[in-house]
C-alpha positions in Angstrom: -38.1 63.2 -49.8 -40.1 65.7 -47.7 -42.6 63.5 -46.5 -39.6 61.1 -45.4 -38.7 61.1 -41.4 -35.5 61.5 -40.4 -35.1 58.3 -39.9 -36.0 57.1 -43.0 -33.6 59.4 -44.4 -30.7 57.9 -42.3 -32.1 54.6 -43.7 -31.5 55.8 -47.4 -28.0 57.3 -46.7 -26.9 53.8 -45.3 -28.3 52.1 -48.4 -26.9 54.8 -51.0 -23.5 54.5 -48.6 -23.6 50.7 -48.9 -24.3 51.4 -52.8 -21.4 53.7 -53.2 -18.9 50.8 -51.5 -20.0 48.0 -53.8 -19.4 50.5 -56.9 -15.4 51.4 -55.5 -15.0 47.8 -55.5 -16.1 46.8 -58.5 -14.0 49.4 -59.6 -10.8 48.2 -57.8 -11.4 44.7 -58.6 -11.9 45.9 -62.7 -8.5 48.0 -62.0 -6.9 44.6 -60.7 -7.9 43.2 -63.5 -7.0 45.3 -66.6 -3.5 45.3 -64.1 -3.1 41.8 -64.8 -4.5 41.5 -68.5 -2.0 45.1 -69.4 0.9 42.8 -67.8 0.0 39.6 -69.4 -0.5 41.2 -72.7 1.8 44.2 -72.7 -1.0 46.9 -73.2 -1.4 50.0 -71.2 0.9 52.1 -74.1 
């Protein structure tokens, strides 16, 4: 990364950043579902 510019490293940050947001929503959306399969199902003891 030293031989980056700043501006390439502002570049990466907005890609890991844009990364990071499509990992929490995964997350949420595997939440939402293990939600609705615990209800359905009765699990989550």
């Amino acid at each position: 990364m030293e031989q980056m510019s700043v501006q390439e490293l502002h570049e990466r940050i907005e890609v890991l950043q844009a990364g990071i947001a499509a990992c929490e929503a995964e997350i949420e959306k595997k939440k939402s579902q293990k939600s609705a399969a615990d209800a359905l199902f009765g699990g989550g003891n």
